[in-house]
C-alpha positions as CSV (number, residue, x, y, z in Angstrom):
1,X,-17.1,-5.1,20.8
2,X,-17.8,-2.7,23.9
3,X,-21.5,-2.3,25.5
4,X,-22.2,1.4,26.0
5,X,-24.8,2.0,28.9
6,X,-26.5,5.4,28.3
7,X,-29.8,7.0,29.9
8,X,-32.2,8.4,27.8
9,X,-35.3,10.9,28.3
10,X,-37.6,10.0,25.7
11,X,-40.4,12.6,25.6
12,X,-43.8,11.7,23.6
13,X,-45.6,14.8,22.4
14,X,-48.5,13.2,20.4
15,X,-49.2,9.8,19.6
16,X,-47.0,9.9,16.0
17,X,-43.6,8.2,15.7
18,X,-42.1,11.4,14.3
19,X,-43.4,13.3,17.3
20,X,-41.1,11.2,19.8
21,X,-37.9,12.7,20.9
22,X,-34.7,10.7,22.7
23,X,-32.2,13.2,25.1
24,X,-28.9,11.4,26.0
25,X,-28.7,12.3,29.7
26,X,-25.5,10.4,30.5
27,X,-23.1,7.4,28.9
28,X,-20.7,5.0,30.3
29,X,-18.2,3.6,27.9
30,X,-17.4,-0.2,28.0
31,X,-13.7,1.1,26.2
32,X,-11.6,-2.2,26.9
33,X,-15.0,-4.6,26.0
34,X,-14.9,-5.9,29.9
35,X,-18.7,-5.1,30.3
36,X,-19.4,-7.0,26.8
37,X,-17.6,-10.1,28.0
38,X,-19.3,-10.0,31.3
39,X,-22.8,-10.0,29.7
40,X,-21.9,-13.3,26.9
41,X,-20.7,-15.3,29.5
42,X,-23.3,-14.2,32.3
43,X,-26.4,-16.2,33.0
44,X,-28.7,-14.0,34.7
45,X,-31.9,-13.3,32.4
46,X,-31.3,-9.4,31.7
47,X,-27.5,-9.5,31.4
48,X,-27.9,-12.4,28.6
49,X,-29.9,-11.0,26.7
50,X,-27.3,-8.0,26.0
51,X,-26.3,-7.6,22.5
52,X,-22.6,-7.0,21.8
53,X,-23.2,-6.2,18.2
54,X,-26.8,-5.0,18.8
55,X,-28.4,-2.6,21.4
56,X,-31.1,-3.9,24.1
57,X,-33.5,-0.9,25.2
58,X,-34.6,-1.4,28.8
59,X,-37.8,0.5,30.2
60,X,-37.9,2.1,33.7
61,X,-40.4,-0.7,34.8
62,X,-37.4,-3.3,33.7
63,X,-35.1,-1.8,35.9
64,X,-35.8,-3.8,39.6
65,X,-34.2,-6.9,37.5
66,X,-31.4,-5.2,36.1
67,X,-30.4,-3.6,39.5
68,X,-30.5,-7.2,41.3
69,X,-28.1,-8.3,38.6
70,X,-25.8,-6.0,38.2
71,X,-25.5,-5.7,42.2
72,X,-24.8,-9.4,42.0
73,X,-22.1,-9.4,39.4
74,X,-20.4,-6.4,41.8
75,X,-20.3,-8.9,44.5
76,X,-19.0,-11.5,42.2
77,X,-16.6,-9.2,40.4
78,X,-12.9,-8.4,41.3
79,X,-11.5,-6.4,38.4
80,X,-11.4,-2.6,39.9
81,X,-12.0,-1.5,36.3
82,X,-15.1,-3.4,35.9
83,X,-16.2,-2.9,39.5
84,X,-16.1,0.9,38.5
85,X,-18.0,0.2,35.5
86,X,-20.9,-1.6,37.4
87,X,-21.2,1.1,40.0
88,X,-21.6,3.6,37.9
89,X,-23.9,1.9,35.6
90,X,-26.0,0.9,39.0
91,X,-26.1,4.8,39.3
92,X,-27.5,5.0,36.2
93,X,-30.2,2.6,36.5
94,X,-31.4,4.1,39.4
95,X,-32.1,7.2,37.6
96,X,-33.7,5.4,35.0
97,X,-35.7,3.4,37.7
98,X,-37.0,6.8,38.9
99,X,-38.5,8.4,35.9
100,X,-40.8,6.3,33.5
101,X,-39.8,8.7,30.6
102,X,-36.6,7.4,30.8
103,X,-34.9,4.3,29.0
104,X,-31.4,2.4,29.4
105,X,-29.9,1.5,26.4
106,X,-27.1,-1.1,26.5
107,X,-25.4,-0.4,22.8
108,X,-22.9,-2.9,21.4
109,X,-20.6,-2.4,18.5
């Protein structure tokens, strides 16, 4: 029941479905299902809204509120393990946050 976080360049060569490409840049694994829990019980709008069975894409232009929450739940978080996780999904956001070809993808079970 793990949330995967990975980045993802999606380049758009014409305006046909089939003409889209997604590259996985990078992926954080959620292996002991800590980030899953932390999104079902969070109440923050972005976090909520994460799918443990399911997968939420989030846009560059999405990314200001995901940063804000996920730098509040590091404050609020104690668990080394899931500290770790946050940073490094932080890191990832930023990227995304940089490029507007780029997408986060938050991919449950």
């Amino acid at each position: 029941m793990g949330v995967d976080v990975t980045l993802v360049r999606v380049e758009q060569r014409g305006s046909g479905p089939r003409r889209r490409r997604a590259s996985q840049v990078d992926t954080i694994l959620d292996l002991h299902d800590k980030f899953a829990r932390l999104c079902e019980s969070s109440t923050l709008p972005t976090l909520s809204r994460v799918d443990p069975y399911g997968t939420l894409i989030l846009t560059s232009s999405e990314m200001d509120q995901f940063i804000s929450e996920i730098e509040v739940e590091c404050m609020r978080i104690e668990d080394p393990a899931v500290q770790n996780f946050l940073k490094n999904t932080l890191r990832l956001a930023r990227e995304c946050q940089k490029e507007e070809a780029m997408q986060l993808r938050l991919d449950g079970d």
